[in-house]
N, C-alpha and C positions, 0 to 999 in steps of 0.2 A: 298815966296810961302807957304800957307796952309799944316800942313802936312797932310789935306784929299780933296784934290781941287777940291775935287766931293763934299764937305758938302754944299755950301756957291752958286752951279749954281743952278737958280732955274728953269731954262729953262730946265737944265738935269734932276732935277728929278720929272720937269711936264712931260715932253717926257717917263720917264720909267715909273712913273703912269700910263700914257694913256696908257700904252701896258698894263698893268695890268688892267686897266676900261673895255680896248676892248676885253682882256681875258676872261674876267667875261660875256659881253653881250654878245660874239660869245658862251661862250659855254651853255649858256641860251638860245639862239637860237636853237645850236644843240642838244641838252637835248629835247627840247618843240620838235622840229624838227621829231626826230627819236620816241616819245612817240608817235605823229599823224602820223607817217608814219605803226608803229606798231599797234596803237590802231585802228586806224579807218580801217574798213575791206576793204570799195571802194578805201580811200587811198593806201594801200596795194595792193590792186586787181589792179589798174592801175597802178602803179609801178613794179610790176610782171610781170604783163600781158601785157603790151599794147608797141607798139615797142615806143622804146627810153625814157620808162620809168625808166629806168636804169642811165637817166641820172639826174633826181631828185635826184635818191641815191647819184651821185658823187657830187653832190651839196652840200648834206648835208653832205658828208665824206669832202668837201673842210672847208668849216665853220667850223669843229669841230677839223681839221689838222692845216690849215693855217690860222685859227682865234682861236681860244682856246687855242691848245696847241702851236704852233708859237709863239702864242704874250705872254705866258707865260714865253716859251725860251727865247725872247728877253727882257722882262724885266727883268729878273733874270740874265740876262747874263750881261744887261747892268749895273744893280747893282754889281756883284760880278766882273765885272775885272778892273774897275779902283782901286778898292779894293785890288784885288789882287797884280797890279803891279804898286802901290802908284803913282799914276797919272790919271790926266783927262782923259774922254773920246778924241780921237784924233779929233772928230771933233764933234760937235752939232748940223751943219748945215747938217753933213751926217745923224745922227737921226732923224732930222724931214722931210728930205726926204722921208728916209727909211719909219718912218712911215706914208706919207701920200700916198707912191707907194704902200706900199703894202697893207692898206685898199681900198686905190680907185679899184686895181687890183684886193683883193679877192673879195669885192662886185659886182664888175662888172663880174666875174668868174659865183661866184653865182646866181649871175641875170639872167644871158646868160646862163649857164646849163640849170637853172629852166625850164625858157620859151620855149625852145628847146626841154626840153624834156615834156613837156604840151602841146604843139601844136606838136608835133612829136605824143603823146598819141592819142591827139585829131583825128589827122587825120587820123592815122591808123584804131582807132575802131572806129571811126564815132560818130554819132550822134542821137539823135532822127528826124531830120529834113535833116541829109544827111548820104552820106552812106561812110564807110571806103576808101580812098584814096589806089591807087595802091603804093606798096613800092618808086618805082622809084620818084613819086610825093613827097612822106612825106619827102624821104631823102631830095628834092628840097626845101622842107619848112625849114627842119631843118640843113643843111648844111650853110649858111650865120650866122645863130646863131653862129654855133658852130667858124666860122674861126675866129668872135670878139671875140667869148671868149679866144681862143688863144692869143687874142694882149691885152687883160688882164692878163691872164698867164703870158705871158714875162713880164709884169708889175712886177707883184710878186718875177718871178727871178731875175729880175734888183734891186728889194728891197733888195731881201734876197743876193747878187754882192755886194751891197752895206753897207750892215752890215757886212759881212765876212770882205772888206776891211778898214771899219772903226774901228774894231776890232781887224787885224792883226797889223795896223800901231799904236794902240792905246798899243799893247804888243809887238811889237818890242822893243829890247831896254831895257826891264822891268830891268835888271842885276843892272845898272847905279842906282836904289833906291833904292838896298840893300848892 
């Protein structure tokens, strides 16, 4: 055995790259994201104002938490503990799970806020061609959004289940390489 069995896999540290590549464009997103939320005043104005424009904001607070800084944690994390307790990651195939649960799950997060809370916007303040929906209807518009975005959600927590546990088994043990 290598004494750094992490130098030589190169699946491992294509896998902790990509959380650093996705770190980079989530929080370019979220950066671009919150300057058009701030800069443009009607952006602003419908996010303020207009019911379930609040849930834009959480979209972009998702992107910038569990795409940014997330996938920073996990690549730093993934690099510093086989390091730490001189042995591989415990599993590889838990990695590329992990990360492809939790980018399908924060995209589809993000998706499903967006549109929820845009056609939530939309309906409530209307239109130039129609007129503001009663509350009761808009929640009707935007309640089916929101329950998929939930079973994206659990995406994301079964990601992040899933690193915790390929993590704990990966320093269990650590004593035995010093």
């Amino acid at each position: 055995m290598s004494s750094q069995p992490w130098a030589e896999d190169k699946v491992y540290i294509r896998y902790t790259l990509w959380f650093v590549y996705c770190c980079i464009i989530y929080s370019l997103i979220g950066f671009s994201w919150g300057a058009l939320m701030g800069g443009i005043a009607e952006f602003r104005h419908f996010v303020d104002h207009r019911m379930h424009g609040d849930l834009i904001v959480r979209a972009h607070t998702h992107v910038n938490l569990l795409g940014w800084v997330e996938m920073a944690i996990f690549a730093a994390v993934y690099y510093v503990i086989p390091r730490l307790v001189k042995r591989p990651i415990y599993s590889i195939k838990l990695v590329k799970v992990h990360f492809w649960t939790h980018n399908i799950g924060l995209i589809g997060m993000v998706s499903l806020f967006t549109i929820a809370g845009v056609l939530g916007g939309l309906a409530s303040g209307g239109t130039e061609t129609m007129a503001p929906l009663p509350m009761e209807e808009v929640e009707a518009i935007v309640k089916p959004w929101l329950a998929a975005m939930g079973m994206f959600g659990t995406m994301v927590l079964a990601a992040n289940c899933i690193w915790a546990y390929n993590l704990a088994r990966t320093c269990f043990g650590w004593e035995k390489n010093y």
